[in-house]
N, C-alpha and C positions, 0 to 999 in steps of 0.2 A: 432479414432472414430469407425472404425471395431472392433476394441477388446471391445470395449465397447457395441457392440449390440452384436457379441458373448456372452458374459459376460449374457447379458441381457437375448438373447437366452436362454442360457444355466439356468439361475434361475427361466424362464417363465417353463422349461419343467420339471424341478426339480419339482415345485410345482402342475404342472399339476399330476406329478407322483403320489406326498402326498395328494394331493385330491384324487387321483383314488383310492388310498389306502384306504383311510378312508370312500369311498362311499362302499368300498368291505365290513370294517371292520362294518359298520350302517349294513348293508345286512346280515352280517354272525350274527349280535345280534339278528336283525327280526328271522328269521331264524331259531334261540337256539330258541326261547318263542311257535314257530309252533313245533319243536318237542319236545319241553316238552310237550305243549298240547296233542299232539298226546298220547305221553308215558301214560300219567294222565288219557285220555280215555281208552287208549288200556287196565289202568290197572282196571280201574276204573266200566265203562258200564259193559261188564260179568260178574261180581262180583258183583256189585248193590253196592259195597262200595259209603260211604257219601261224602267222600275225597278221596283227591288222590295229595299226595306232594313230592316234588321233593328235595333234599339237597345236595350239593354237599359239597366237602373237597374241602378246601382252604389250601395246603399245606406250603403256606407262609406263614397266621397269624396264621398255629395251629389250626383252625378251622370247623367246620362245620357248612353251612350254607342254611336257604330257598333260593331257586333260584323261584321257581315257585308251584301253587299252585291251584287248581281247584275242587268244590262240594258242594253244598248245606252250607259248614260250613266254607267256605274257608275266608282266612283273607287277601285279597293282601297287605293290608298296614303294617300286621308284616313280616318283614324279620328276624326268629329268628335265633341268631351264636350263637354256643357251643361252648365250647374248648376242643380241643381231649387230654385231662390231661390224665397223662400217673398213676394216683391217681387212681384206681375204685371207693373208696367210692366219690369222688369228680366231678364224670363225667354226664352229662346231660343221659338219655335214648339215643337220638340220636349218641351221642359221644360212646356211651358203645357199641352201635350197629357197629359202625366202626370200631373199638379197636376189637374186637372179631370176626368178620363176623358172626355173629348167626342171624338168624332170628328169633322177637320174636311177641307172638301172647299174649295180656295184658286185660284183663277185668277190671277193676276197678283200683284204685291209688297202685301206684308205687312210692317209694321214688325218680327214678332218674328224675321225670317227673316235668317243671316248671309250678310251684304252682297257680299262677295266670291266666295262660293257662288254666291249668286245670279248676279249676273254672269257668272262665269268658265264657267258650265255653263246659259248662258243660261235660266235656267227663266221668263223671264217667256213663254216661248211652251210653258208647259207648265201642265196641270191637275194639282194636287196631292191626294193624298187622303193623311191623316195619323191613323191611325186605332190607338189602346191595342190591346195584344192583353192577353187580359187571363183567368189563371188563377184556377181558385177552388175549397179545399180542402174536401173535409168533416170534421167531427170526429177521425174514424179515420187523417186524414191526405191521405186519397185524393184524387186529382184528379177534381172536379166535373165531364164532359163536354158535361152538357146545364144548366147555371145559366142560360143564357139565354134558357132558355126557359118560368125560372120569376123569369123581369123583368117590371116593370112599364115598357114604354119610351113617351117623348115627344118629340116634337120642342122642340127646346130656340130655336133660331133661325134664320128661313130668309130670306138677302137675293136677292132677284133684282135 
C-alpha cells in the first residue's frame, strides 16, 4: 500500500510538473504576439507605413511564413507560407528576400509577388519595402546587438 501512494505521489508531481510547463509555454505564446506588436509599431508609427508584418522561416517545412500582422490593410485570417526553393525563378518575393538578405523597396507588380494578394488588397497603389530582420549570435551564445555596425555595406542595385 506505501508503494502504491509513492507511485501515486510520484505521477500526481509529474503532472503537476507538465501543467507548470505548459502554463509557462501559453505565457511564452502571449508573450511572442506583444512583441511582435510592439516590433510592427516600433516599425510602423515613425514611418507612417499602412502595414507592418512579420514572417518568420520555418526551417523544418522549408518555409517562410506570416506570424503576425498589424495596419490599416492588415489580413489576420491569411497566414501566407512560401517555400524557400532553392529555384529563383520559382520562389515567392518573400522567400527571394531570405535566400539573398537584400532589402527590397517595390512600387508596382512584380512577378515574384502572389497574384491574388496583390489584387484583392490592391497593392499596385502601394510602395513596398521588404526588408530580412536579421539576428546574429556570438560564440557565448549572446545576441549580437550592434553587428551592423561592424558591416561592410554597398549598394547592390539601384533602378530609377
Amino acid at each position: 500500500m506505501a508503494g502504491e501512494q509513492e507511485n501515486n505521489k510520484f505521477l500526481l508531481e509529474e503532472m503537476l510538473e507538465v501543467e507548470k510547463q505548459i502554463q509557462q509555454a501559453i505565457s511564452e505564446l502571449s508573450n511572442t504576439e506583444a512583441i511582435f506588436e510592439d516590433i510592427c509599431q516600433e516599425l510602423q508609427s515613425p514611418f507612417g507605413f499602412d502595414l507592418a508584418l512579420i514572417a518568420l522561416i520555418n526551417r523544418e517545412k522549408n518555409i517562410i511564413e506570416t506570424v503576425y500582422e498589424t495596419g490599416s490593410t492588415a489580413n489576420t485570417s491569411i497566414k501566407c507560407k512560401y517555400y524557400l526553393d532553392k529555384k529563383p525563378h520559382l520562389r515567392h518575393l518573400r522567400a527571394d528576400i531570405v535566400k539573398t538578405r537584400h532589402t527590397e523597396i517595390i512600387s508596382g507588380w512584380d512577378r515574384r509577388f502572389d497574384k491574388w494578394i496583390y489584387q484583392e488588397y490592391n497593392h499596385k497603389d502601394n510602395i513596398r519595402i521588404f526588408t530580412p530582420i536579421l539576428l546574429y549570435w556570438d560564440k557565448s551564445g549572446n545576441i549580437v546587438e550592434d553587428w551592423f555596425e561592424k558591416c561592410e555595406w554597398k549598394v547592390i542595385t539601384v533602378l530609377l
